[in-house]
C-alpha positions in Angstrom: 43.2 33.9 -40.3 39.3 34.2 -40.3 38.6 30.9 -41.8 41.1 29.1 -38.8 39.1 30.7 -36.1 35.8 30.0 -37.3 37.0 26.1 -37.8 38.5 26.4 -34.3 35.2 27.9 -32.7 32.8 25.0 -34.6 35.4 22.4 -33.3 35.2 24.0 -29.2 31.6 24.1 -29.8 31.7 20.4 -30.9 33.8 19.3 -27.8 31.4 21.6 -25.4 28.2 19.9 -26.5 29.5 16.2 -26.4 31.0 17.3 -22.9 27.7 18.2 -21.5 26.1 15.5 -22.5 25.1 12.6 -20.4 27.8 11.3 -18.5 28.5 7.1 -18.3 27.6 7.3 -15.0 24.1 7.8 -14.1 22.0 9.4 -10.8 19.1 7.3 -9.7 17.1 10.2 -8.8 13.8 9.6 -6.1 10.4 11.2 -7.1 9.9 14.6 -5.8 7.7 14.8 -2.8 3.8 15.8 -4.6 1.4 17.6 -3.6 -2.0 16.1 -2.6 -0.7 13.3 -0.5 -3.7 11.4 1.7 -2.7 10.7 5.1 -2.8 7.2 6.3 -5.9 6.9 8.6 -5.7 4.8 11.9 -7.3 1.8 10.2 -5.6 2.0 6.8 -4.0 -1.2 6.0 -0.4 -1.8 6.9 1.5 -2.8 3.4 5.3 -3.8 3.6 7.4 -3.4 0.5 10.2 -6.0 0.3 13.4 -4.4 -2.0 12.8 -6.2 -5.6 15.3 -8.8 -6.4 17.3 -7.8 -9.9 16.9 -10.6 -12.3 18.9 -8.5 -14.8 21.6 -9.9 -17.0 23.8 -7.9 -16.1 23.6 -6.1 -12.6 26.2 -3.5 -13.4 24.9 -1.8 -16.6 21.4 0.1 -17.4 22.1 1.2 -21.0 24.5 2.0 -24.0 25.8 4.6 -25.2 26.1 5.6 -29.2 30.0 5.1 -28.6 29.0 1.5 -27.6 30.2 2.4 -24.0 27.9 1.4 -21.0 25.9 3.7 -18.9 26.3 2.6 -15.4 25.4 3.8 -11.7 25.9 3.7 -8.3 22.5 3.7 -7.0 20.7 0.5 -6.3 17.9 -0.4 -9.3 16.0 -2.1 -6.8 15.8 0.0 -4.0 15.3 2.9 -6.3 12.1 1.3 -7.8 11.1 -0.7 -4.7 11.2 2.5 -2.3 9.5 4.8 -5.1 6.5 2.8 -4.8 6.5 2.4 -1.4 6.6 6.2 -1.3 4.0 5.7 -3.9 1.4 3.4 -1.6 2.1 5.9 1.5 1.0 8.8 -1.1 -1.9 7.0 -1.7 -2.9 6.7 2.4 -1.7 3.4 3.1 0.5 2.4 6.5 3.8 1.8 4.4 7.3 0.3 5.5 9.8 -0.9 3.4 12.0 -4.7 4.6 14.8 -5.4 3.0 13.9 -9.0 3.0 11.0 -10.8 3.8 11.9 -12.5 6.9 12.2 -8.4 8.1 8.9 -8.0 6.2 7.2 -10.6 8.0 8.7 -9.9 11.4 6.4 -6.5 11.2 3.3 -8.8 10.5 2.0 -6.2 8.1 -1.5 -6.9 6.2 -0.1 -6.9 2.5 3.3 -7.7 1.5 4.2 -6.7 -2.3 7.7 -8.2 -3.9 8.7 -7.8 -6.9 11.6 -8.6 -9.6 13.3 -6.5 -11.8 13.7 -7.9 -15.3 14.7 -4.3 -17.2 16.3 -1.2 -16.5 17.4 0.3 -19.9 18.8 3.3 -21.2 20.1 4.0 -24.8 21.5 6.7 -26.2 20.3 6.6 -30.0 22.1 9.9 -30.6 23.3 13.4 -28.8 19.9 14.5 -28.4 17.8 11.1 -28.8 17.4 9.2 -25.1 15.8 6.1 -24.9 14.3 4.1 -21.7 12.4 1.0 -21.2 11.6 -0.7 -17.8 9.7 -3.8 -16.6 8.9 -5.1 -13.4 7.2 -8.2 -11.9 5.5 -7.7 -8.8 2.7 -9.5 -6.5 0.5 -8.5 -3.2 0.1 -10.6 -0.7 -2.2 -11.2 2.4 -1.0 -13.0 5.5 -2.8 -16.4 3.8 -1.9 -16.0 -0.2 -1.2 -13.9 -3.1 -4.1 -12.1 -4.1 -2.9 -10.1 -7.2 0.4 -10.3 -9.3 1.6 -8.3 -12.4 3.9 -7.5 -15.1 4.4 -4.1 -15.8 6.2 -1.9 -18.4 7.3 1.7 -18.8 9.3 3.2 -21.8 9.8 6.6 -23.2 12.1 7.9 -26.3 12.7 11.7 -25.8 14.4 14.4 -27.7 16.5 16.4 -25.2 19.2 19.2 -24.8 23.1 17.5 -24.5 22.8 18.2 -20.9 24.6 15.9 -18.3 21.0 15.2 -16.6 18.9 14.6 -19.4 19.5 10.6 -18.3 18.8 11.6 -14.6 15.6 12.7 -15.9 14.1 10.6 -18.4 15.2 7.7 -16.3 13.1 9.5 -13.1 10.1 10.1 -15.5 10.2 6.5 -16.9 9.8 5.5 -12.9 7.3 7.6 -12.6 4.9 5.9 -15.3 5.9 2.6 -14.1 5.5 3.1 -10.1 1.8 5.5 -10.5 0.1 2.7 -12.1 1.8 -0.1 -10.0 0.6 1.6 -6.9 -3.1 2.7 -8.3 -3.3 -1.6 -9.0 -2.1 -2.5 -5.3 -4.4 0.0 -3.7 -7.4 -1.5 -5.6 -6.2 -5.1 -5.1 -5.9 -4.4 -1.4 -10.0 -2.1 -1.7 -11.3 -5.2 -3.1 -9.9 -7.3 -0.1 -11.6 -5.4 2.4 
């Protein structure tokens, strides 16, 4: 009887670990408020941030699993990245808003408008504990009379993690992370060197 129970327990242990694991469908999570945000001053410049466009393949999907299955979500790739780094900019004491086109954009008469594409939002699942990311993103500043900076940038990460059902959440929001904090460091100084 022994031996059965044992078998039994390994084979509910098995099922309990692959069911906490990440799930298909995935949570877009925004960046935590941080500490040691600079308020916008009266004569900090106003910057607009128009919602990327997703230049994706395919719109639907952001990764696969090791069972060849897709991981999807609801959220919005492009407002997820676009309004991270306008939260990003604000952080950093500009005047931000956020248009969802640039007609909107423009109707504000900001200083700087930044758009942007999104070319990758990827998440693989290499094995139970083994996540994957990879993220890039075109993006350009502009003044009301041209573009005065534009950019490719990437992010990727490969993490070990527990078989937890947010483990994607979270390498997904710390992959944004190193993509959006350099983006927004760039725009600030493209914008410093305009002054």
């Amino acid at each position: 009887m022994k031996p059965v129970r044992n078998v039994l327990c390994l084979v509910l242990l098995a099922f309990l670990a692959t069911a906490c694991g990440p799930a298909n469908s995935v949570r877009l999570l925004p960046p935590p408020f941080m500490e040691g945000a600079v308020l916008p001053g009266p004569k900090a410049p106003r910057v607009t941030v128009v919602a990327f466009e997703d230049k994706r393949q395919d719109q639907t999907v952001i990764g696969s699993r090791r069972d060849n299955t897709a991981f999807v979500t609801n959220d919005s790739v492009t407002q997820w990245i676009s309004k991270a780094l306008a939260d990003e900019l604000a952080r950093n004491g500009l005047q931000v808003s956020y248009a969802d086109s640039v007609n909107q954009a423009r109707a504000g008469n900001p200083d700087y408008l930044v758009t942007g594409d999104v070319d990758q939002v990827w998440l693989r699942e290499n094995s139970a504990t083994d996540l994957a990311t990879s993220m890039r993103v075109n993006y350009s500043v502009a003044n009301r009379q041209s573009r005065i900076y534009s950019e490719t940038l990437n992010a990727s990460q490969s993490r070990t993690v527990m078989p937890m059902g947010s483990a994607a959440d979270n390498i997904m929001l710390d992959t944004l992370r190193e993509l959006i904090k350099p983006m927004a460091q760039k725009i600030v100084q493209a914008i410093e060197a305009k002054k």
